[in-house]
Every structure is written in structure tokens, then in C-alpha cells.
C-alpha positions as CSV (number, residue, x, y, z in Angstrom):
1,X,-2.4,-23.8,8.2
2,X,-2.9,-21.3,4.9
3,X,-5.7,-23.2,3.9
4,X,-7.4,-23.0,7.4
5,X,-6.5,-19.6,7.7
6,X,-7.9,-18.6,4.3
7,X,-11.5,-20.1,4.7
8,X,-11.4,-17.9,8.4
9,X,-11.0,-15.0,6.4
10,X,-13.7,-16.0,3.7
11,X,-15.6,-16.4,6.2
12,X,-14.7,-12.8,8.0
13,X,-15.2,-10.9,4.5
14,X,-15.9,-12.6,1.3
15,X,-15.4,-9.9,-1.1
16,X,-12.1,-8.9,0.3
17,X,-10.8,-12.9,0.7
18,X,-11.8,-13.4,-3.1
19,X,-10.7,-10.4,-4.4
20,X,-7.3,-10.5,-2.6
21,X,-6.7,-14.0,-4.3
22,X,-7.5,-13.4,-7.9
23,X,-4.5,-10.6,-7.2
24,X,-2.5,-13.2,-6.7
25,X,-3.4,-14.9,-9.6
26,X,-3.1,-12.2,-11.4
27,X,0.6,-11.4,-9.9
28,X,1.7,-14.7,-10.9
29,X,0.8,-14.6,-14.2
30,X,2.6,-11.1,-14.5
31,X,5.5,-12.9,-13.2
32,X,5.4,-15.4,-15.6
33,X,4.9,-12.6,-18.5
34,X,8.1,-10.7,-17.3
35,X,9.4,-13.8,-18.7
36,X,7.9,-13.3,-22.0
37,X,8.3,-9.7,-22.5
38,X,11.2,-8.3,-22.1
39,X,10.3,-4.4,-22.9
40,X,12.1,-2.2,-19.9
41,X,10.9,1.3,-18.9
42,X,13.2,3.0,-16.3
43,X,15.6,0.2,-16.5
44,X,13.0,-2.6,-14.8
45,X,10.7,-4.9,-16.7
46,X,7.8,-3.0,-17.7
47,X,5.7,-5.8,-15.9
48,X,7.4,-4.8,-12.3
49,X,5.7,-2.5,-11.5
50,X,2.2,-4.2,-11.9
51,X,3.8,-6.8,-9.9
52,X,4.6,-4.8,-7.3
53,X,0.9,-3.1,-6.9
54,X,-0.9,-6.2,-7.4
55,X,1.3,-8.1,-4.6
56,X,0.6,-5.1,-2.3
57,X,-3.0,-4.5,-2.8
58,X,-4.0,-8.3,-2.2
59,X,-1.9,-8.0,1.0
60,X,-4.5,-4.9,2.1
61,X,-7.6,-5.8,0.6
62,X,-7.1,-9.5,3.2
63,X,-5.5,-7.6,6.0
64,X,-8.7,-5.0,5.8
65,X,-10.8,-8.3,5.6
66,X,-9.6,-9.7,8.2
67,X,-9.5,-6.7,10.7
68,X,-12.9,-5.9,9.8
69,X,-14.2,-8.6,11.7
70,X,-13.7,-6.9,14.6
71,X,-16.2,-4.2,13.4
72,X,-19.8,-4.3,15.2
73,X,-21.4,-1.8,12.1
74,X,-22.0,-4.8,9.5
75,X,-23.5,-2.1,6.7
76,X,-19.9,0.5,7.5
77,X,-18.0,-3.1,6.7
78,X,-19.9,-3.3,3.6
79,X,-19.6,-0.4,2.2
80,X,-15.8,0.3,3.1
81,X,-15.3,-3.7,1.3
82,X,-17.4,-2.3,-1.9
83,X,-15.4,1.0,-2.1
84,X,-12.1,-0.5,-1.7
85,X,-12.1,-3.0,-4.1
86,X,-13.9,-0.6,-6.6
87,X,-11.3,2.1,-6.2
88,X,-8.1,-0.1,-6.1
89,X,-9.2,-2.3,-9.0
90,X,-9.8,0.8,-11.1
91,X,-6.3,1.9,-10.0
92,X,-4.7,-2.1,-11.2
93,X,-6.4,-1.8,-14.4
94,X,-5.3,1.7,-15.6
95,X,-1.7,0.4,-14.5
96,X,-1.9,-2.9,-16.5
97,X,-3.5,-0.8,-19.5
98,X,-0.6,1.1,-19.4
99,X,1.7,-1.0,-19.0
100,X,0.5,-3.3,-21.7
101,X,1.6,-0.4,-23.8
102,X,5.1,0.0,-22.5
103,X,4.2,3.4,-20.7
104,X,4.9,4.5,-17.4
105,X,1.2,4.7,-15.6
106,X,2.7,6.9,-13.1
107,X,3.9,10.9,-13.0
108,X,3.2,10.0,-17.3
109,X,1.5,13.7,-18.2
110,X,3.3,13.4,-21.7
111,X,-0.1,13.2,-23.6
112,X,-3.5,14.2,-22.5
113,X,-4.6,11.0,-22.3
114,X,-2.1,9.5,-20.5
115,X,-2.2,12.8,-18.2
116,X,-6.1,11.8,-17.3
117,X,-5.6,8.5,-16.1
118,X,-3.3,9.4,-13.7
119,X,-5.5,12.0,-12.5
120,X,-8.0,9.0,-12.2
121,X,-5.6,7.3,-10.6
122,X,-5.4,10.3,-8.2
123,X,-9.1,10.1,-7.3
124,X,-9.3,7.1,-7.0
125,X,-6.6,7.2,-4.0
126,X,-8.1,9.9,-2.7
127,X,-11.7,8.4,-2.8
128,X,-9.9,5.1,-0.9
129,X,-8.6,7.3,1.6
130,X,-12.1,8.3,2.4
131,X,-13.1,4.6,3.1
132,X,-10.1,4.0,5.3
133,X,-10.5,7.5,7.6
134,X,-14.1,6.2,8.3
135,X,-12.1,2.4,8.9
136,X,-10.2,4.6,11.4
137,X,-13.3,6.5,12.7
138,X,-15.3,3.0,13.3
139,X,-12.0,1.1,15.1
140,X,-12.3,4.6,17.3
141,X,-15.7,3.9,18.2
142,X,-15.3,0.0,19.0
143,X,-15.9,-1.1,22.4
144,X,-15.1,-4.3,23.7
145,X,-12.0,-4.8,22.5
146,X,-8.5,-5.6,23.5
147,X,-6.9,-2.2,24.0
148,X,-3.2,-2.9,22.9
149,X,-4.8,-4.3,20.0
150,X,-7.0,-1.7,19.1
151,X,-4.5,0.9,19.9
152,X,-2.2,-0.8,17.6
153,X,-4.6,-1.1,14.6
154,X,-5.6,2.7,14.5
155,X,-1.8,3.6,14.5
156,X,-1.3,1.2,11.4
157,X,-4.2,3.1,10.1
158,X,-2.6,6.3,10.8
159,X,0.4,6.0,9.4
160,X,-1.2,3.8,6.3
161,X,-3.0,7.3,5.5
162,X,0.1,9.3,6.2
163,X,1.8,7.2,3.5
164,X,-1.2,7.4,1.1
165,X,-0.2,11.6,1.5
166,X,3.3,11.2,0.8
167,X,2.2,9.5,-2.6
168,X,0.7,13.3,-3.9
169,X,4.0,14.7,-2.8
170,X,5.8,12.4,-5.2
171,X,2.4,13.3,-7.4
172,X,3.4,17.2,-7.3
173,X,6.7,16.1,-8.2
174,X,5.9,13.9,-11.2
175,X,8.7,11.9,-9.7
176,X,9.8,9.7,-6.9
177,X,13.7,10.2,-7.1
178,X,15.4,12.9,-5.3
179,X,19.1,14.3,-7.0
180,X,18.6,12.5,-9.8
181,X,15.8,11.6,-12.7
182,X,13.6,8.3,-12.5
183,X,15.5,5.2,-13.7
184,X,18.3,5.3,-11.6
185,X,19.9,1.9,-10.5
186,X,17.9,0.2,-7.5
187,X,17.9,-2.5,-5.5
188,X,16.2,-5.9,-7.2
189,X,12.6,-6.2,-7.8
190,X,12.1,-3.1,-5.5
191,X,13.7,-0.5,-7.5
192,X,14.4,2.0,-4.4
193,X,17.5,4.2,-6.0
194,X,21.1,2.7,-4.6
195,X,22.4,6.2,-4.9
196,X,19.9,9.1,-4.7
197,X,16.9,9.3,-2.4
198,X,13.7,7.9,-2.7
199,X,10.7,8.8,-1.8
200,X,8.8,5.1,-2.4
201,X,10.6,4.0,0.8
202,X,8.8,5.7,3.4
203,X,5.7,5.2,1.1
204,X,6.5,1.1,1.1
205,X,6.9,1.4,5.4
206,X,4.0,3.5,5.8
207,X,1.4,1.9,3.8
208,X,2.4,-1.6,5.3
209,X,2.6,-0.4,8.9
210,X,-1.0,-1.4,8.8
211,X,0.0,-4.9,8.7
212,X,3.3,-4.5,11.4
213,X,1.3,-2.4,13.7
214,X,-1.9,-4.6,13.9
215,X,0.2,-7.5,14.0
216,X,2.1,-6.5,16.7
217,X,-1.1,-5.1,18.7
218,X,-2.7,-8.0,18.7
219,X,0.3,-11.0,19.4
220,X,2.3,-8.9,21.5
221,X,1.1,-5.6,23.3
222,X,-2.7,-7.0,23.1
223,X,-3.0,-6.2,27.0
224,X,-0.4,-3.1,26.8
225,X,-1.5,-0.1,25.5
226,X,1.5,2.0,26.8
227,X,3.6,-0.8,24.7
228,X,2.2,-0.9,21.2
229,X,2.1,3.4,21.7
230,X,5.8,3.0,22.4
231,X,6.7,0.6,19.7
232,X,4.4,2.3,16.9
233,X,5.7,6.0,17.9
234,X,8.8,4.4,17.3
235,X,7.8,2.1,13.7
236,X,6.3,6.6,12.9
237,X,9.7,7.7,13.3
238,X,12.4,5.4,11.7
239,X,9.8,5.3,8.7
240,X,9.6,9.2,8.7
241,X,13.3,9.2,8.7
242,X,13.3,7.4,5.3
243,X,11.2,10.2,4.3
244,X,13.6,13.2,4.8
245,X,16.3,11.5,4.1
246,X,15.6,11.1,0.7
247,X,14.3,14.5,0.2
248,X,18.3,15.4,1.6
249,X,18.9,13.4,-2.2
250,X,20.5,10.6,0.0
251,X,20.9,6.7,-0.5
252,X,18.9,4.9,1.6
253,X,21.9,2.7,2.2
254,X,23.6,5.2,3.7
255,X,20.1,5.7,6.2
256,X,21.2,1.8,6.6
């Protein structure tokens, strides 16, 4: 059924399918390397958070192939497929570069060189952002399509972009921990603090609500608008409540 599945989407976007997998690949052998090296930063492996951002961005560069099927505008498809993949592989390799060196690639202003390639890293998002408003734009103009569906893909988008936002807020910060610095203990592989609040929460929900959102649109409020409104106002709100509860400096467990 993966195999099948994956030749649909090779077939939907190639760039996007192929690039998607050689995350993967990529992730595993990080994996495997956490093995190997066993330099922490913050208390984690230093290869976790490479992990992490590979895993995540081969989840959205096939879930934006595969919904870009659905797009009439074959040139808009193109370009958004190029951008992307430019932008978030520029974004993988500055966090592998720096964590090859046992630095933090994020909120790390401690030298100026270190300070400009998160300020890359900055652009970068904000460039991708661009891509995925005109995603939004072109889903807005689509006609022909199921309307619980559709409804529910430009909500995942919405709230994807809201979570993109939250990331210069942690950005401004130079940290993602509320009541407490970076590095406190978290939950496994995540990270999220077990005792202070934490802003990468909301930013996890938000940024996959593209995939809950679509997914539900399409297998179970396809024919019901009024449904996948109800249910993605809802998914907006128990995911913003993640976001001020940790700027209140509280546990997500206790949010629990």
C-alpha cells in the first residue's frame, strides 16, 4: 500500500516525492549517527534536533506534493515545488553544518558568524512563507472541488502559517522556554520542557495542522463544510491554548 501510494505521489509531484525521501534517508542515517556521537547540547544528542527537522520537512514537502495535485495552475505548482525545496534545504544544511560542529543552529548569536546563519535561516522561512500564502491564494481560487475538502486544506494552511509566525516570536526571544533557560528536562525525542512552558508546542500543532486538517477535509467532512469549519476552529483553539499557556511559564502537562 506505501509503495502504491508513493509512485501516486511521484506521479502527482516529482520534485517534492524525491526530495521528501532522500529526507528520510538522510534522517535515518542521523539516527544511526546519534549512535556514534554522543556530544549533547541542551541535554539532547546534538543530532536530535536534525532529526527532528528532517523527519518534519519530508512530511511537508509530500503532503504539499500531494495536495498540489489538486491545483489547475501547473506553472504556480512549479514554482511553489522549486521554492520550497530550495528554501527548506538551505534551512537542513545550515542546521546539519551546525550541528556537525556541536553548536546550537538556533537563537546561537554568540559569534557573528553563527549570528548570520540564523538570520539566513530567518529568510529563508520567511521567503517559504511566501510560497505557501500564494499555496493558500491558489486553493482560494480552485473551482471544482469538494468543498469540506477544500475548506479544510486552506484552514491547515492557515494555521501552518500562523505557526511559521510563532517561530519569530521564539526568534525575538532567542529562546523557546518560558520561566526557565533552554535545556531544561523534556519529554523523549521531543524535548518539549516537563516543567516550564514551551513555545515549540503550539509551533509542532500548528505547522502539522496542514496534515490533520486536510486529512480530515478530505476522509471525513469532504461533503460538509460547516463540519471541517467546526472541527478546524476547534484543532485553532486547543493548539492556541498550548501557545499561552506556555507564555503563563507553565508545563504542558499540566495543559494535559
Amino acid at each position: 500500500m506505501m509503495k502504491s501510494w508513493y509512485f501516486e505521489l511521484v506521479r502527482r509531484n516529482r520534485l517534492l516525492a524525491y526530495s521528501g525521501l532522500i529526507c528520510f534517508i538522510i534522517c535515518l542515517g542521523m539516527v544511526i549517527l546519534s549512535f556514534l556521537d554522543g556530544r549533547q547540547l541542551y541535554g539532547v544528542n546534538i543530532w536530535n534536533k536534525p532529526i527532528k527537522f528532517y523527519l518534519s520537512i519530508a512530511v511537508l514537502f509530500w503532503t504539499t506534493g500531494w495536495l498540489m495535485n489538486d491545483i489547475s495552475n501547473r506553472k504556480a505548482v512549479r514554482l511553489i515545488s522549486i521554492g520550497t525545496v530550495i528554501c527548506l534545504a538551505g534551512e537542513l544544511v545550515i542546521i546539519t553544518f551546525q550541528a556537525f560542529q556541536g553548536k546550537a543552529s538556533h537563537f546561537n548569536v554568540s559569534s557573528p558568524t553563527d549570528g548570520i546563519l540564523f538570520g539566513i535561516m530567518g529568510i529563508l522561512i520567511f521567503v517559504n512563507s511566501l510560497f505557501y500564502v500564494y499555496l493558500l491564494i491558489l486553493f482560494a481560487r480552485e473551482k471544482g472541488l469538494a468543498k469540506g475538502y477544500k475548506v479544510g486544506v486552506m484552514l491547515g494552511l492557515i494555521i501552518f502559517l500562523i505557526g511559521g509566525y510563532e517561530g519569530y516570536i521564539m526568534a525575538a526571544r532567542l529562546s523557546h522556554t518560558v520561566g526557565a533557560a533552554d535545556g531544561q528536562e523534556g519529554i523523549f525525542f521531543l524535548s518539549w520542557a516537563k516543567a516550564y512552558g514551551d513555545l515549540r508546542i503550539f509551533h509542532f500543532f500548528a505547522l502539522h495542522g496542514l496534515q490533520v486538517l486536510s486529512l480530515a477535509g478530505w476522509y471525513i467532512f469532504r461533503h460538509n463544510p460547516k463540519g471541517i469549519w467546526a472541527f478546524g476552529v476547534l484543532y485553532i483553539i486547543l493548539s492556541s491554548g498550548t501557545f499561552w499557556y506556555a507564555l503563563q511559564g507553565k508545563s504542558f502537562l499540566g495543559f494535559l
